[in-house]
Biopython code that builds the backbone (N, CA, C, O; Angstrom):
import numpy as np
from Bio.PDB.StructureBuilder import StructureBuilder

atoms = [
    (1, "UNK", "N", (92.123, 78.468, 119.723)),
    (1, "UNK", "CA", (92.922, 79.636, 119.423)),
    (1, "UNK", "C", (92.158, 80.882, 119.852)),
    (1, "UNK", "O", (90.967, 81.002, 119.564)),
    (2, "UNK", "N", (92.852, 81.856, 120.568)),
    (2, "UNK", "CA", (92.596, 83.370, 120.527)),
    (2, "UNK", "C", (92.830, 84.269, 120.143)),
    (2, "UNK", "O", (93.996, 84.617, 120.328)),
    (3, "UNK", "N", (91.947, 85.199, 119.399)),
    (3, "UNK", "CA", (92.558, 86.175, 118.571)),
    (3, "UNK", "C", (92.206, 87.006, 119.308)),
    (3, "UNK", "O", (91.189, 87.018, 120.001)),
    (4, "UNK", "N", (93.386, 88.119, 119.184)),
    (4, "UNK", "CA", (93.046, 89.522, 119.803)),
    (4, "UNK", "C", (93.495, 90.576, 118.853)),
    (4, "UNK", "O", (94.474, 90.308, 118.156)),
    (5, "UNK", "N", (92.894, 91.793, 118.716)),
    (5, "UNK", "CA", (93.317, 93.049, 117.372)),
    (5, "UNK", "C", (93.428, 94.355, 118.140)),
    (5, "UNK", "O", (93.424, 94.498, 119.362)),
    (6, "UNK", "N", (93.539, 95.376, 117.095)),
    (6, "UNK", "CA", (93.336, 96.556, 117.494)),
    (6, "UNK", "C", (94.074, 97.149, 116.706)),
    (6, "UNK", "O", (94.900, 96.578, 115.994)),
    (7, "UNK", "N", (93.861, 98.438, 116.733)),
    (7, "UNK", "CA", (94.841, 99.519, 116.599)),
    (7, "UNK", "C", (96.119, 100.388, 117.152)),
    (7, "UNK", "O", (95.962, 100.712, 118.329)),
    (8, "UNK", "N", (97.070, 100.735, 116.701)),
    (8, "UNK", "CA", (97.993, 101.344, 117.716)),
    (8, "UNK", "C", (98.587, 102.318, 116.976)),
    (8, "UNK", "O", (98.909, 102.116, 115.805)),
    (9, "UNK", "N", (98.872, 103.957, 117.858)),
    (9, "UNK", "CA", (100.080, 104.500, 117.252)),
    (9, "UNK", "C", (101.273, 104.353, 118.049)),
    (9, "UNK", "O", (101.958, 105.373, 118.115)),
    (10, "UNK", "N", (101.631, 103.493, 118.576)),
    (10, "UNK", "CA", (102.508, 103.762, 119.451)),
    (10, "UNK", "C", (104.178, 102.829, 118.692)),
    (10, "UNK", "O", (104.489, 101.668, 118.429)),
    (11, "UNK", "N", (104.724, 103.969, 118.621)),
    (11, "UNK", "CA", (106.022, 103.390, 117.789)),
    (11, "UNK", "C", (106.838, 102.192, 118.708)),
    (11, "UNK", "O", (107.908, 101.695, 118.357)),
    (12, "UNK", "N", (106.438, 102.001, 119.386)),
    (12, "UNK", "CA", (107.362, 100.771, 120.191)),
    (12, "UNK", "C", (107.131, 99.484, 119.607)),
    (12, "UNK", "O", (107.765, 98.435, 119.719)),
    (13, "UNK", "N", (106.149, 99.755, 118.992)),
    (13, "UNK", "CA", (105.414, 98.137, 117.884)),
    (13, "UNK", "C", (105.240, 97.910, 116.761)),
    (13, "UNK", "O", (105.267, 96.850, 116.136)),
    (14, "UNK", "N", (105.010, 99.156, 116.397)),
    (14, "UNK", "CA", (104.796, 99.939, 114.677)),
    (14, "UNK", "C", (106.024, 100.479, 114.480)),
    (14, "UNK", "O", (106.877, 100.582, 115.361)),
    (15, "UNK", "N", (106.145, 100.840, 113.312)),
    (15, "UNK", "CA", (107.646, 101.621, 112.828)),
    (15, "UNK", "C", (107.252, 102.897, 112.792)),
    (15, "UNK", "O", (108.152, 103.576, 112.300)),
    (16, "UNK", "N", (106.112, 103.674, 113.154)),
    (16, "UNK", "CA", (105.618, 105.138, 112.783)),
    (16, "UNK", "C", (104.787, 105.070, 114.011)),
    (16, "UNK", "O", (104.525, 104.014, 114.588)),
    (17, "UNK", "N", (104.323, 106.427, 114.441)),
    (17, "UNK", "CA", (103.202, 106.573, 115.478)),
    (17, "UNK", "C", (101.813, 107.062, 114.460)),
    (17, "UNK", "O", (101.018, 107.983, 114.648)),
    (18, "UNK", "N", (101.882, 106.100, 113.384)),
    (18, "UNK", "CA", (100.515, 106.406, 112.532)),
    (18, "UNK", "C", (99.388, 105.531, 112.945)),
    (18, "UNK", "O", (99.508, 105.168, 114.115)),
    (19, "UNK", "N", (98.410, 105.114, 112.389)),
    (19, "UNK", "CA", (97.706, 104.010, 112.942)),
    (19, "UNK", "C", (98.081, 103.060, 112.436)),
    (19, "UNK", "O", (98.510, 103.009, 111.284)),
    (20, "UNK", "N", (98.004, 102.305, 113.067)),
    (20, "UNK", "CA", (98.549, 100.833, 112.585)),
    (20, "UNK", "C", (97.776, 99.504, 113.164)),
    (20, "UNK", "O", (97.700, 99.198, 114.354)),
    (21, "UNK", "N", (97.176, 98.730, 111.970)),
    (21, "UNK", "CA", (95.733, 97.910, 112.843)),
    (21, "UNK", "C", (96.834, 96.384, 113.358)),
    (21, "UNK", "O", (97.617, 96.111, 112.449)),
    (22, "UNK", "N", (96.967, 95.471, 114.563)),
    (22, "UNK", "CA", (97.932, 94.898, 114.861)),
    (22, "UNK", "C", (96.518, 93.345, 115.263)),
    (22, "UNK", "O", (95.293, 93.446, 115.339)),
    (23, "UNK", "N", (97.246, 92.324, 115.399)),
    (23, "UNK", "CA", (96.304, 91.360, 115.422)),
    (23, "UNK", "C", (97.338, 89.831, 116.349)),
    (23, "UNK", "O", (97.853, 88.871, 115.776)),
    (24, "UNK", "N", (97.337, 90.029, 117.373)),
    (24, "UNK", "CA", (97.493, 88.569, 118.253)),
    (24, "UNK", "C", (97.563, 87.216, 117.939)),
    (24, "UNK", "O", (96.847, 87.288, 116.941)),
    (25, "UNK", "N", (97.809, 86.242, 117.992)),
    (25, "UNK", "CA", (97.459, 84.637, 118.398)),
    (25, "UNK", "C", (97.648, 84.118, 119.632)),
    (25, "UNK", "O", (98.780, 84.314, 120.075)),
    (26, "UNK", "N", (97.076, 83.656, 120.171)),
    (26, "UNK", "CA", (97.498, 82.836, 121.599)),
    (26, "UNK", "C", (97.079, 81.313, 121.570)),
    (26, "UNK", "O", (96.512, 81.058, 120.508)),
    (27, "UNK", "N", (97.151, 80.574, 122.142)),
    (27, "UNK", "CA", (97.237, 79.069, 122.050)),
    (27, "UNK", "C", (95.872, 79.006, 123.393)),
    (27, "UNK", "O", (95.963, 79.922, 124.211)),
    (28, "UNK", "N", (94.843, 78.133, 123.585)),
    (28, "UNK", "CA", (94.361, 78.132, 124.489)),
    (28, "UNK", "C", (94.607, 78.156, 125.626)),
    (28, "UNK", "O", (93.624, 78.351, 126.342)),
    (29, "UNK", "N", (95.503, 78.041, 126.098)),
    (29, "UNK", "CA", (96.269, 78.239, 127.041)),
    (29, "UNK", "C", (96.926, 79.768, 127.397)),
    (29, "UNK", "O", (97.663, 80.044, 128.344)),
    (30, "UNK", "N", (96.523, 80.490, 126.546)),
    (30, "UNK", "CA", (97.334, 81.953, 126.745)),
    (30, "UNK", "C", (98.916, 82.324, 126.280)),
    (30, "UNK", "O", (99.556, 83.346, 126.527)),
    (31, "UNK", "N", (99.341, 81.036, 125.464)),
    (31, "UNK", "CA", (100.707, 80.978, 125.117)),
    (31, "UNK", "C", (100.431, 81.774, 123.883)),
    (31, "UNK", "O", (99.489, 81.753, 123.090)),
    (32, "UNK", "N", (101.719, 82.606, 123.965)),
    (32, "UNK", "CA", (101.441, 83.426, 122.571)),
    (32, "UNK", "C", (102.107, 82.503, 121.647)),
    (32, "UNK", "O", (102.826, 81.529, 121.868)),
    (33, "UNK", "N", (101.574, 83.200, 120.236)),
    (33, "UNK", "CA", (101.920, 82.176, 119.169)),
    (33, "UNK", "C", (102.652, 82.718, 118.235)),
    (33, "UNK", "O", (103.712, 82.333, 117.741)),
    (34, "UNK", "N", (101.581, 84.257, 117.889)),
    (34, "UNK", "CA", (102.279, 85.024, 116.989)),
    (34, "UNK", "C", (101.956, 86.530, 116.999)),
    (34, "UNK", "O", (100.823, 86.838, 117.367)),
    (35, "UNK", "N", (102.745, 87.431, 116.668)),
    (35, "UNK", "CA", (102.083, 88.890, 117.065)),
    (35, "UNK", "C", (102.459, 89.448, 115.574)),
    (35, "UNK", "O", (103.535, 89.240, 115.013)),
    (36, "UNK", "N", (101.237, 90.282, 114.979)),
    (36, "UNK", "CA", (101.869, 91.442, 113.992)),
    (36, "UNK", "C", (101.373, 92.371, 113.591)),
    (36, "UNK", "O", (100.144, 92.297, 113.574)),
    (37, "UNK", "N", (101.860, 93.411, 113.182)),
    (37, "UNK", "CA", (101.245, 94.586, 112.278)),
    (37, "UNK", "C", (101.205, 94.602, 111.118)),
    (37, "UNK", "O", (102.226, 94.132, 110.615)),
    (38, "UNK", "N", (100.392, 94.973, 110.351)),
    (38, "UNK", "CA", (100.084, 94.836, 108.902)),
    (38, "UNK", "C", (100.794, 96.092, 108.187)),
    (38, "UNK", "O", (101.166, 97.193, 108.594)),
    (39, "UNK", "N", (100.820, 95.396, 106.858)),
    (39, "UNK", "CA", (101.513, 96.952, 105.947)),
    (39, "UNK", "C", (101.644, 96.345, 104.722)),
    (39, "UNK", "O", (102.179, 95.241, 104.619)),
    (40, "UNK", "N", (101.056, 97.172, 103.452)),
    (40, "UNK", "CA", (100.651, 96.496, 102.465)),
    (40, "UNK", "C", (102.546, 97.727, 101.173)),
    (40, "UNK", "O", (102.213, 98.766, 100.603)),
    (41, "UNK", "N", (103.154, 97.537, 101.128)),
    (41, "UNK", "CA", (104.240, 98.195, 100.462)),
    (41, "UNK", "C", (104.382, 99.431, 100.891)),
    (41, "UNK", "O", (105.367, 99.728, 101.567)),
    (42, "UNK", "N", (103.238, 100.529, 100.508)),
    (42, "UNK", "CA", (103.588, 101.700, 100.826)),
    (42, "UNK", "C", (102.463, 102.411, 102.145)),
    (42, "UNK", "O", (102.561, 103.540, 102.627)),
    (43, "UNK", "N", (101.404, 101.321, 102.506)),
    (43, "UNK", "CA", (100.706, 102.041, 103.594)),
    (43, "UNK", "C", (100.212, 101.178, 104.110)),
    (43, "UNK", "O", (100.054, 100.102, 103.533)),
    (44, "UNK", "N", (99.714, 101.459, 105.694)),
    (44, "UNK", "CA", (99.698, 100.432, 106.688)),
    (44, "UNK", "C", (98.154, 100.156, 106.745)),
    (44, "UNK", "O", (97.341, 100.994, 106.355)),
    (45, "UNK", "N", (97.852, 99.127, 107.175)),
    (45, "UNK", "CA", (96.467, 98.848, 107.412)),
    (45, "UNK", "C", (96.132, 99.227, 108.795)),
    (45, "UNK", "O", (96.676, 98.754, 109.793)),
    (46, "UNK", "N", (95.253, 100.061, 108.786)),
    (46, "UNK", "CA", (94.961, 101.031, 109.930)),
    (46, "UNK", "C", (93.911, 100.391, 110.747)),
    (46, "UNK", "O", (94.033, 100.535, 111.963)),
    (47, "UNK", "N", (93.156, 99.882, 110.423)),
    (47, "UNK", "CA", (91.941, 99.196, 111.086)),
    (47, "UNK", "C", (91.658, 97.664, 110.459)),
    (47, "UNK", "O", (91.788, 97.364, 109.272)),
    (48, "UNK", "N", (91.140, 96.553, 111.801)),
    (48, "UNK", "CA", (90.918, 95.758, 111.720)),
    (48, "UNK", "C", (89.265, 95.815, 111.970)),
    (48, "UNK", "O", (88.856, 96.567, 112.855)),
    (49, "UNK", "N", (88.368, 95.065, 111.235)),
    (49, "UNK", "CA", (87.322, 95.527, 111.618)),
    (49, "UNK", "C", (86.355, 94.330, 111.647)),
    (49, "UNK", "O", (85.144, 94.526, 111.747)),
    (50, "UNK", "N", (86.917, 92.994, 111.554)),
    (50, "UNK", "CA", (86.215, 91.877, 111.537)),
    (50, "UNK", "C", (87.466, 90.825, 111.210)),
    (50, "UNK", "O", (88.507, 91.099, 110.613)),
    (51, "UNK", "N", (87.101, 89.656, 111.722)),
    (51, "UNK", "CA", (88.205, 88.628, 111.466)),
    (51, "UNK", "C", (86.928, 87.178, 111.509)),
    (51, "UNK", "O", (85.745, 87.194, 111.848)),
    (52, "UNK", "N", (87.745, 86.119, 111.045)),
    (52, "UNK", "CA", (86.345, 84.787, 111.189)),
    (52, "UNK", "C", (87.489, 83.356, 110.643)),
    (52, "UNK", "O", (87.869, 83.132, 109.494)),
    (53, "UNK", "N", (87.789, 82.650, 111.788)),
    (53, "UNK", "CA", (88.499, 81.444, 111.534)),
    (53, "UNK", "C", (87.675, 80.733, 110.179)),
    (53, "UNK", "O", (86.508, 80.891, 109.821)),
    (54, "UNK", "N", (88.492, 80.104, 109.734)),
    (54, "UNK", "CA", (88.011, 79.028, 108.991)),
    (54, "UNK", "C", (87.897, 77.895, 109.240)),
    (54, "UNK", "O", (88.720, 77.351, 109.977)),
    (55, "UNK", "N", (86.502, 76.982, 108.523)),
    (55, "UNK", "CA", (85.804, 76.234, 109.286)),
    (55, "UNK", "C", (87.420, 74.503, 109.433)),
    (55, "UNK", "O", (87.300, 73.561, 110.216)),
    (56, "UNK", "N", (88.256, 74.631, 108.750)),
    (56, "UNK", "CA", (89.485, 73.922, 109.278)),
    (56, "UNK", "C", (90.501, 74.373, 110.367)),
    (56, "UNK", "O", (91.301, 73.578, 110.862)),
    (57, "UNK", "N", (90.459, 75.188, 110.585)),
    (57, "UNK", "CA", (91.297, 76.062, 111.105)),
    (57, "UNK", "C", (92.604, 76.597, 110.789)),
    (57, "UNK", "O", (93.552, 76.841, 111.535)),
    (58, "UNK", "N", (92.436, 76.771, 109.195)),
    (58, "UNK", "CA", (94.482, 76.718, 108.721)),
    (58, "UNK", "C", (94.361, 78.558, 108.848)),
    (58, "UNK", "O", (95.078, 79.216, 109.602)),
    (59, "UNK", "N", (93.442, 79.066, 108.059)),
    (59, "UNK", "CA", (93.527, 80.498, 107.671)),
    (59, "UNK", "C", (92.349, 81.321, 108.547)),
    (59, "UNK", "O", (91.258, 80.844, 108.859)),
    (60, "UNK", "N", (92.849, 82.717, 108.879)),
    (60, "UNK", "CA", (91.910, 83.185, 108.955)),
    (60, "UNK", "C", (91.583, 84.781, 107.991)),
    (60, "UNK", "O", (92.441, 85.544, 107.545)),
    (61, "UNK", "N", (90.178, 84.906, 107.895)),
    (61, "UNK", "CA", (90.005, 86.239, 106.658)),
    (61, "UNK", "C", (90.004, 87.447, 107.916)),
    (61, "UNK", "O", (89.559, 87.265, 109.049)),
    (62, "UNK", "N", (90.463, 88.388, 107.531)),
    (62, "UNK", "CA", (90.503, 89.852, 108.016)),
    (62, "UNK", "C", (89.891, 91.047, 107.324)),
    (62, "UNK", "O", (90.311, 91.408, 106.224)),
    (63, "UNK", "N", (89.274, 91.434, 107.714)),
    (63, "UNK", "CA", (88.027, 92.436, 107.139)),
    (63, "UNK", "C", (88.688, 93.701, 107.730)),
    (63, "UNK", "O", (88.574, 93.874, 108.943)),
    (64, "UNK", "N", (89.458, 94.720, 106.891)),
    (64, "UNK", "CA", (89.740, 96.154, 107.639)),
    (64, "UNK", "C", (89.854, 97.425, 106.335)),
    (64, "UNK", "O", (89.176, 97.548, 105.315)),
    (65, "UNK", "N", (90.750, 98.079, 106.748)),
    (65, "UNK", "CA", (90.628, 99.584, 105.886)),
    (65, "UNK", "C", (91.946, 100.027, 105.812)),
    (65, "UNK", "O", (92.618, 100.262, 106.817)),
    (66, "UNK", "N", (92.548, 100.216, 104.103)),
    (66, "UNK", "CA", (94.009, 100.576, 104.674)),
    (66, "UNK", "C", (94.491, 101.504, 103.253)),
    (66, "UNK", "O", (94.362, 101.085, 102.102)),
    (67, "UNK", "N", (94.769, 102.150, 103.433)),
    (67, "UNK", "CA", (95.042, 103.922, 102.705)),
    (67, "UNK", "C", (93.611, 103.885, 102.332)),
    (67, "UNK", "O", (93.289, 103.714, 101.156)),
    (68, "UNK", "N", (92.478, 104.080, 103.551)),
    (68, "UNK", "CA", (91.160, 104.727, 103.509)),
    (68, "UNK", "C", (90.522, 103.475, 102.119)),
    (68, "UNK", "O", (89.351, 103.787, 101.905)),
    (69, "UNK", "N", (90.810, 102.629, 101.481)),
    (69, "UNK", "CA", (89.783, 101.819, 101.078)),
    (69, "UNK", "C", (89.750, 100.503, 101.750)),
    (69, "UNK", "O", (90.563, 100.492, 102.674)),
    (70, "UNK", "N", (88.991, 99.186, 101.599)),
    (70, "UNK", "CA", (88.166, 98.388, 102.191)),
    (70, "UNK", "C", (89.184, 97.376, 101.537)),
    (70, "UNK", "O", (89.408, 97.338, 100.327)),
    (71, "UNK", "N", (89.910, 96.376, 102.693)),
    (71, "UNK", "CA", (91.067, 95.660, 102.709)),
    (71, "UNK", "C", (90.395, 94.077, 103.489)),
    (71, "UNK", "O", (90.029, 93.968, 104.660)),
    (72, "UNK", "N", (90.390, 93.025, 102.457)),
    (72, "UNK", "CA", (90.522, 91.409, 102.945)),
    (72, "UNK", "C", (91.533, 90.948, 102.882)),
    (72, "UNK", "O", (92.172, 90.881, 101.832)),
    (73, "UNK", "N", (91.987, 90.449, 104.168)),
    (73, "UNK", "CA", (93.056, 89.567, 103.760)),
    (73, "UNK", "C", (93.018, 87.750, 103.992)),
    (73, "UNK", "O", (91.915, 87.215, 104.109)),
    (74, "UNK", "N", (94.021, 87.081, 104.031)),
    (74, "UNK", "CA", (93.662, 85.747, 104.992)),
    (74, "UNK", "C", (95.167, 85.754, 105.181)),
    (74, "UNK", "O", (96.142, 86.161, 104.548)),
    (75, "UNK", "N", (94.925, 85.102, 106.379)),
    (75, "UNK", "CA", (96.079, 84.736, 106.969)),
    (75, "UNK", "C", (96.399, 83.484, 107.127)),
    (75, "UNK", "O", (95.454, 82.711, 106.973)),
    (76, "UNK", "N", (97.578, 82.937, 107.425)),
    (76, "UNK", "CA", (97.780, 81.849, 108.447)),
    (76, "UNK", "C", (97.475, 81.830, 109.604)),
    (76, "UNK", "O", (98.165, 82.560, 110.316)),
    (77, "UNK", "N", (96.442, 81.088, 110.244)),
    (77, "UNK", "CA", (96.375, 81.033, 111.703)),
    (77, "UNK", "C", (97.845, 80.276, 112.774)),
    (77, "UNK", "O", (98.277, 80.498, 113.905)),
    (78, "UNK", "N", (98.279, 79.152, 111.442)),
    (78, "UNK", "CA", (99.497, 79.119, 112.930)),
    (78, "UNK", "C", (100.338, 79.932, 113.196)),
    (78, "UNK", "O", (100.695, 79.997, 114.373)),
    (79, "UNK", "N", (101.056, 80.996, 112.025)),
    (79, "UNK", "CA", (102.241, 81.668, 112.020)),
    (79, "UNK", "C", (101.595, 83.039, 112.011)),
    (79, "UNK", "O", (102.108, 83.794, 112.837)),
    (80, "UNK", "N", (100.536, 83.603, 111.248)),
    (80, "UNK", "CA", (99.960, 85.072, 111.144)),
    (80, "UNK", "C", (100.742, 85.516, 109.554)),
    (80, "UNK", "O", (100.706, 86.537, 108.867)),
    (81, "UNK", "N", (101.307, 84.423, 109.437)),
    (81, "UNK", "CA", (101.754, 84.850, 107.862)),
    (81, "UNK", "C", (100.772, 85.331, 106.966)),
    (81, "UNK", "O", (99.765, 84.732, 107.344)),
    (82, "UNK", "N", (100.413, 86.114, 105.919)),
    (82, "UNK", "CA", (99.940, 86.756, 104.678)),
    (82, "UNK", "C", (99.751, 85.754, 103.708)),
    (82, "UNK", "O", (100.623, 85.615, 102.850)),
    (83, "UNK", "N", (98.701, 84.996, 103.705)),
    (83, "UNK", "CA", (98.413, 84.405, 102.633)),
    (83, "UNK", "C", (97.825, 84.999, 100.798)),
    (83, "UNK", "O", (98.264, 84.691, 99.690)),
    (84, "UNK", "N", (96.835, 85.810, 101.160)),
    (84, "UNK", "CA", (96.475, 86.787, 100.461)),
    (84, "UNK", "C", (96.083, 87.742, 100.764)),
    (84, "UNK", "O", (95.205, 87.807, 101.624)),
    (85, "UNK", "N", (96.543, 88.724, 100.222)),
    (85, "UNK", "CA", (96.003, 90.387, 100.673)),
    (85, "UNK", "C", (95.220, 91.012, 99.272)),
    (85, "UNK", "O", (95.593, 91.010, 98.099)),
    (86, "UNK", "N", (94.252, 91.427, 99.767)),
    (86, "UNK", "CA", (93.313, 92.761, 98.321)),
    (86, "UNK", "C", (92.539, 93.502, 98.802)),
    (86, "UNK", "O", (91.628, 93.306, 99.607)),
    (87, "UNK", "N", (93.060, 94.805, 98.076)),
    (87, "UNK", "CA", (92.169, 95.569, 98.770)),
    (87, "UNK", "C", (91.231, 95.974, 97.518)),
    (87, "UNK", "O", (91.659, 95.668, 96.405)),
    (88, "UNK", "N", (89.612, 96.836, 97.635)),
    (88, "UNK", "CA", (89.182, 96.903, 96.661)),
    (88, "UNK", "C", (89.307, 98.711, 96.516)),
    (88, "UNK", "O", (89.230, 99.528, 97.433)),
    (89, "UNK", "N", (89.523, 98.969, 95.030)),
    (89, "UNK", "CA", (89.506, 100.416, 94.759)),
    (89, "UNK", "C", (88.392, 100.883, 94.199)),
    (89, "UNK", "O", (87.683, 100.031, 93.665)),
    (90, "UNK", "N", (87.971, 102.183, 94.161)),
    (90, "UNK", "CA", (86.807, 102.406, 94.289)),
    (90, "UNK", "C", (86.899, 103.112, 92.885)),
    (90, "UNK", "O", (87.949, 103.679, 92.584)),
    (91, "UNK", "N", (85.803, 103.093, 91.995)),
    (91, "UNK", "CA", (86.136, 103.217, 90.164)),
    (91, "UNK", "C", (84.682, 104.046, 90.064)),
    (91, "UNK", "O", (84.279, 104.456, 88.975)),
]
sb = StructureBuilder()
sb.init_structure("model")
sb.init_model(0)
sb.init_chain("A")
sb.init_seg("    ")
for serial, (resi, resn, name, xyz) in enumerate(atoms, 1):
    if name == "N":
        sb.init_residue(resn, " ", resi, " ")
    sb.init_atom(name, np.array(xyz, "f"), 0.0, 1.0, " ", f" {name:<3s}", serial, name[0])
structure = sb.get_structure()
C-alpha cells in the first residue's frame, strides 16, 4: 500500500478554501483505493503530520493538528474509514 497526504485549500476537494489536511490510498500498483479529507463536526483537520501502518495491516494511526490542538486518529487502511478519532485539549 501507498500512502500519500497533504494539505489543501483548494475548494474543488474540500468544501471551504480553509486548510484542509487530505490523505490518499493506492494499491501497489498505483490503483487508487481511497481518497479523503478529514473533519471532526465543527472543524477540519488541517495538518497531517505523521502516519505509521500497522504491523497487520488493517489500520493506520494519523498524527496531525485540528482547531490548533494535537489530533490521533486510526483509520481503516482498506476503505480510509474513521475508526477512532481524539484529539487532546490542553488543561
Amino acid at each position: 500500500m501507498i500512502i500519500l497526504g497533504g494539505n489543501t485549500t483548494s475548494a474543488n476537494f474540500a468544501p471551504t478554501e480553509n486548510d484542509h489536511a487530505w490523505l490518499v490510498g493506492l494499491d501497489l500498483d498505483g490503483n487508487w483505493m481511497w481518497g479523503k479529507f478529514f473533519y471532526n463536526v465543527s472543524y477540519a483537520l488541517t495538518t497531517i503530520s505523521g502516519c505509521h501502518l500497522s504491523s497487520d495491516g488493517l489500520s493506520i494511526n494519523l498524527f496531525g493538528v485540528g482547531n490548533n490542538v494535537p489530533v490521533i486518529m486510526d483509520i481503516n487502511s482498506k476503505n480510509g474509514a474513521i475508526n477512532k478519532f481524539l484529539h487532546i485539549e490542553y488543561t
